[in-house]
C-alpha positions in Angstrom: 125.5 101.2 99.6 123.3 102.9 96.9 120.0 101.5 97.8 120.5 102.7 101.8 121.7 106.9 100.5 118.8 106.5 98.1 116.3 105.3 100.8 117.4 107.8 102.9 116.8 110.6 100.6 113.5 109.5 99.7 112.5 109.8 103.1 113.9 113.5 103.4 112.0 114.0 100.3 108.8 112.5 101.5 109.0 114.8 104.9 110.0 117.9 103.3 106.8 117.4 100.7 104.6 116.3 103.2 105.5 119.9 105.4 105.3 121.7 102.1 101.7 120.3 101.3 100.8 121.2 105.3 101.6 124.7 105.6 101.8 125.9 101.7 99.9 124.1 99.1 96.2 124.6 98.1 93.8 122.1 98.9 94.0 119.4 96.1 97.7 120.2 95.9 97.8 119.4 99.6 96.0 116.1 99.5 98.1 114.5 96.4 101.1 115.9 98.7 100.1 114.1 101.3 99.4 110.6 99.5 103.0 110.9 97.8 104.7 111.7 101.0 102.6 109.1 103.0 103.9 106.3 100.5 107.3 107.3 100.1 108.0 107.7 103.3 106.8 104.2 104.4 108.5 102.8 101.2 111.8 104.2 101.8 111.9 102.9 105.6 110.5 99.3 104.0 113.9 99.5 101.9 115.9 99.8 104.6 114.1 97.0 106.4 114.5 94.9 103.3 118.0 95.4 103.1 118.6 94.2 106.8 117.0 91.4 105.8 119.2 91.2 102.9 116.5 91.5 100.5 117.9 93.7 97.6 115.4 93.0 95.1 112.4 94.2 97.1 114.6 97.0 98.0 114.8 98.7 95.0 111.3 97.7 93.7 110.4 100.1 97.2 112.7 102.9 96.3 112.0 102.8 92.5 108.5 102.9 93.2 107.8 105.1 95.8 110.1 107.7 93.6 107.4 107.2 90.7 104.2 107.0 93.1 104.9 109.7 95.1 106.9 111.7 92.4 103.9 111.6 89.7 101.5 112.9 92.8 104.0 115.5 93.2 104.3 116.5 89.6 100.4 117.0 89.3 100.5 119.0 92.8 102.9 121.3 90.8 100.3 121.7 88.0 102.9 119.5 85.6 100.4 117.6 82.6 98.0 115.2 82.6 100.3 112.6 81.2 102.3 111.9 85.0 98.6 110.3 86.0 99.3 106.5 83.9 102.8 106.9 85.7 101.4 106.4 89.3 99.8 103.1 88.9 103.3 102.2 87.9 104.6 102.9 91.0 102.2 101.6 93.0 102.4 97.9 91.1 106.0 98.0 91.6 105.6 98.4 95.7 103.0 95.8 95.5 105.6 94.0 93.8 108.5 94.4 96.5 105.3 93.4 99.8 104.7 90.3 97.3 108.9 89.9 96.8 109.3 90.8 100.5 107.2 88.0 101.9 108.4 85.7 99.6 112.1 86.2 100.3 111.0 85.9 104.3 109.4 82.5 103.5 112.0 81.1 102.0 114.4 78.7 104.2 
């Protein structure tokens, strides 16, 4: 199943940038580090509790959006441009979008 490989490798992701924003990164570096990897990691364990519940949808909106949250922090960490900042608030309504899916697939009969 896609959603399950790609949930776990946005976890390894989130870890290894969270260790690389710990013992390597300057300080502002480190702190967008360790947003992104904060967020991604709890996304990507939220999709695998979302599929188990057989909630697909919310799945991939918790995947998808923890790759552009976390991924836009890490591109500024790198010193990439100015323009990966509008791409974060992207990512973050799309996890918003899977909690708000989420419950609504758990309240449903």
């Amino acid at each position: 199943m896609i959603i399950a490989i790609l949930a776990a490798l946005s976890g390894a992701i989130a870890v290894a940038a969270g260790a690389f924003g710990a013992h390597w990164a300057g300080d502002a570096a480190r702190e967008l580090l360790k947003t992104g990897s904060h967020y991604q990691l709890v996304h990507a364990v939220a999709a695998l509790v979302a599929l188990k519940m057989d909630a697909r949808g919310p799945a991939w909106l918790f995947v998808v959006g923890g790759l552009l949250f976390a991924g836009s922090l890490y591109g500024l960490a790198a010193g990439g441009g100015r323009w990966l900042g509008p791409i974060t608030p992207i990512g973050g309504a799309l996890l918003i979008g899977g909690w708000l899916w989420l419950a609504w697939s758990a309240a449903r009969p």
